[in-house]
N, C-alpha and C positions, 0 to 999 in steps of 0.2 A: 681228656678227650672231649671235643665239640658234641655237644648235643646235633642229633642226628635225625631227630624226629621231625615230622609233620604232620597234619592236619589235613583233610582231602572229604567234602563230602562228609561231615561229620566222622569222617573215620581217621584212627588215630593210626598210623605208620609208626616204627621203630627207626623206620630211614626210609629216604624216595625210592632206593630202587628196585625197579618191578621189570620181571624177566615178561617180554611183551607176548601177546597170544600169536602159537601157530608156531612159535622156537621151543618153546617151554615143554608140552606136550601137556598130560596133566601134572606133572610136580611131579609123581612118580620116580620118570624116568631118571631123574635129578637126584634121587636119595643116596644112590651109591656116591656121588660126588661132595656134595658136601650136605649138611642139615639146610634143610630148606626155610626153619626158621630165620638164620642170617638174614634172610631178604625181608624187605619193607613189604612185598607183597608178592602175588605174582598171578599172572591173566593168563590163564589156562587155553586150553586148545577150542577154537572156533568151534560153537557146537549148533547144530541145528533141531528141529523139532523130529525129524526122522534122519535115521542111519543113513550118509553120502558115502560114497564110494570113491569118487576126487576123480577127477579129469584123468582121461589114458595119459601114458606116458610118452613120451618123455617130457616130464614134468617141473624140471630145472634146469638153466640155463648160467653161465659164468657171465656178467659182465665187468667192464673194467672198476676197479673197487666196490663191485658188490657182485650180487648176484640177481636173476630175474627167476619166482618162481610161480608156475600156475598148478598149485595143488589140487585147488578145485574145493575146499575143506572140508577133505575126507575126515571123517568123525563117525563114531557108534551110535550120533543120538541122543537125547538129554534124559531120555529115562536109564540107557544104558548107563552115560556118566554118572546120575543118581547113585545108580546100584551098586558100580563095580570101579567107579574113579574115584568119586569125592570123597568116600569114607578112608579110602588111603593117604588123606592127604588131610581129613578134615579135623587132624589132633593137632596136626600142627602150628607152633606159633608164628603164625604170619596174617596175614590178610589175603582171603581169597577169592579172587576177580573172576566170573564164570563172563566170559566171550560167548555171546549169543548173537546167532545170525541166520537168516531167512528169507526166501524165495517171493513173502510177500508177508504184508502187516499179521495179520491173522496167525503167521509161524512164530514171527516173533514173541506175539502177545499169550499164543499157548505155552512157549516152554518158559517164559519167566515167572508165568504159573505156578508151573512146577516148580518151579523154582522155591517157590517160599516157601519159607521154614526151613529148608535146609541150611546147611552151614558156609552156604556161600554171602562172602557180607559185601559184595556187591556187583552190580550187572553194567559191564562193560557192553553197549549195545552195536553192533557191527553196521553200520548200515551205507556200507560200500558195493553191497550185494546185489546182482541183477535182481530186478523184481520183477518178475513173470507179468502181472498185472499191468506194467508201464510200460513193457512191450520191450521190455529188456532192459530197461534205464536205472541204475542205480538209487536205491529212494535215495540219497547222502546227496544225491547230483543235484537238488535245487530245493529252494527254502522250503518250500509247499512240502513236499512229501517229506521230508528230515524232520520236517515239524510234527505232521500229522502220525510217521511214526514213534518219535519220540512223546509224544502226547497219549495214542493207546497204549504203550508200555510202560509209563509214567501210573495210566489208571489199575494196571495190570498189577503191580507190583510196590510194597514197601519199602521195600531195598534201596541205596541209594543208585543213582540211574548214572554212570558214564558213557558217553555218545562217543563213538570214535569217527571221525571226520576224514573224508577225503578230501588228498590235492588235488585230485583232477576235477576242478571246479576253477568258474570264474573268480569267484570272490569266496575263501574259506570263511572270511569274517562275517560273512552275511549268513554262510548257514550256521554257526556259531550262536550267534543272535535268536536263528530263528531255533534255535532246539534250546535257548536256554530259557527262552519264552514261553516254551511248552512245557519246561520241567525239569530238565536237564540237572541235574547236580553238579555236573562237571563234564568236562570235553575231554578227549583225549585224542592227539593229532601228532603227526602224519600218519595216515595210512601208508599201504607204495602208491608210490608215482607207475603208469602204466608205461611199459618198455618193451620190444623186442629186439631179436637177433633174428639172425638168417645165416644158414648154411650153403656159405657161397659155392660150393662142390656140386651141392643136392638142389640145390634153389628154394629150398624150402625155409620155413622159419623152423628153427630148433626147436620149439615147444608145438605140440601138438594142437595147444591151444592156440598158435599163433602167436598170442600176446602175455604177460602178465606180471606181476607186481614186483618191481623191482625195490631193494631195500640194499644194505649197507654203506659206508661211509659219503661214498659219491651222492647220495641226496640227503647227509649232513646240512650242509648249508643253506638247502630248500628247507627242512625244518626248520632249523631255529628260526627264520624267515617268520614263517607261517604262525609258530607257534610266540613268536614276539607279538606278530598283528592279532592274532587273535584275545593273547592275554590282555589287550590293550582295548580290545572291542567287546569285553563283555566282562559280567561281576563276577562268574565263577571259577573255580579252579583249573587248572590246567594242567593234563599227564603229556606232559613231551616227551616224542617218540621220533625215531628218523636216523640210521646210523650213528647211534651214540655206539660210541665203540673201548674208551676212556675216559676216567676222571676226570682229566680235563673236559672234555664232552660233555659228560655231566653237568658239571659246573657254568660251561656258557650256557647249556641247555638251561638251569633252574635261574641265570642271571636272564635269559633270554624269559621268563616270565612262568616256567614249568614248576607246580608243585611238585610233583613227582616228575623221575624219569625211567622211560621201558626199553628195557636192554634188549635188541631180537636178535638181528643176522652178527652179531657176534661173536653168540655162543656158537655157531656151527664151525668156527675156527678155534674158539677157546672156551669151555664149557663153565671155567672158571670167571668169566669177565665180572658177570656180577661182582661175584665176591672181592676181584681184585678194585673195580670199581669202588666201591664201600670203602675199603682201606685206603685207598690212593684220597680220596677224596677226604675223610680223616684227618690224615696227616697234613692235606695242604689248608684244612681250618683251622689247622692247630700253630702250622707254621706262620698263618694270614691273620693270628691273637681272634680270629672270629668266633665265638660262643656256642653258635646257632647256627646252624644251616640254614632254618630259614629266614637270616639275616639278608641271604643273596638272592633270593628268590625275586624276580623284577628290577634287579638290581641295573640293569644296562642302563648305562647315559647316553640317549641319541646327541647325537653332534647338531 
């Protein structure tokens, strides 16, 4: 069998793939299905410095090959997860990604705080998040603030630092640049792409919220996009994310320049992907005489 390991941020994976944050929940939920050790890792559920409650309902939306949802990231809070999540999860042999996000700098840089010492080994940074102080504007949305946040959370904390980047920007490769210059250990991209529907009967939009993050296979092709340009613009690692739904997926994903890859809206159809993902991807290195998985990693030849 192909070696299946990699390397990410000083952290050593068993394999790339990682159930992406906000499908996962905390691992938990996951144990009756399989050992959660199997997986290379996994980014736990978006958590904030105080208990959200998540945007009223109706909160999810069917689009054509995927789906659009605006949770809002309801979550208990990072002192709650402390207490009553991570220790359920934190024997286990994997690698465990805490998803931290906040209303403004100050949120973020208190719960990564917290954060240390515990047994999260490393901090996935959200920073797609409206931030209250910008007057609603996502810090992720321009180099300046993605840097400035990822710079106080950088001082905040020893852990290694993965910034998760949005598409809804001009240039992802510019703020890439600018959060790997503040610290950044590694990127981790696409966030969703912003989507809605409408209720042609009611005239309304379906989600309460009007708009919100749409994810599965139909903004495939927008990642590996993104996640080529960015591998290409900066020295650090890469977690590709974005409608992987298949081994194959996987595979263009890590040749498209992703050390790791994060499995999300395809567990809500198969709870199992990961793990079939893991196998499928196995067998076609073994079928392709390849050693190493991370043989493919960057591997695409532009034309």
């Amino acid at each position: 069998m192909a070696d299946l390991s990699v390397s990410m941020a000083g952290i050593s994976f068993k394999n790339p793939i990682i159930p992406a944050s906000g499908t996962f929940g905390f691992g938990r939920e996951y144990l009756d299905y399989y050992p959660v050790s199997v997986l290379g890792g996994m980014s736990l559920k978006g958590t904030t410095l105080h208990r959200r409650a998540g945007n009223p309902p109706p909160r999810i939306a069917e689009a054509p090959m995927g789906m659009i949802n605006s949770v809002g990231l309801q979550n208990p809070g990072v002192d709650y997860f402390l207490s009553h999540e991570l220790p359920k999860v934190a024997d286990e042999d994997t690698v465990i990604i805490a998803n931290i996000a906040g209303s403004a700098i100050e949120d973020y840089v208190e719960s990564v705080r917290k954060l240390e010492g515990s047994a999260v080994d490393m901090i996935e940074l959200n920073i797609s998040c409206p931030n209250v102080k910008m007057g609603g504007a996502a810090l992720g949305s321009n180099c300046t603030s993605a840097g400035e946040a990822t710079k106080a959370v950088r001082k905040a904390t020893s852990k290694p630092l993965m910034v998760k980047l949005s598409p809804n920007v001009t240039d992802i490769s510019e703020i890439a640049r600018a959060v790997e210059a503040e610290g950044a250990d590694a990127v981790s991209l696409i966030n969703t792409p912003i989507g809605m529907r409408i209720d042609i009967r009611t005239r309304r939009p379906v989600l309460h919220n009007n708009i919100g993050g749409m994810s599965g296979p139909a903004i495939f092709p927008l990642a590996v996009r993104m996640v080529w340009q960015v591998a290409n613009a900066v020295k650090i690692p890469v977690s590709g994310i974005g409608g992987v739904t298949t081994f194959q997926d996987a595979i263009e994903m890590m040749m498209a320049g992703a050390t790791t890859v994060q499995v999300g809206a395809a567990m809500f159809q198969n709870p199992m992907a990961p793990v079939e993902i893991i196998d499928g991807m196995n067998h076609w290195l073994d079928e392709q005489n390849i050693s190493s998985v991370r043989e493919i990693i960057g591997s695409v030849q532009p034309w």
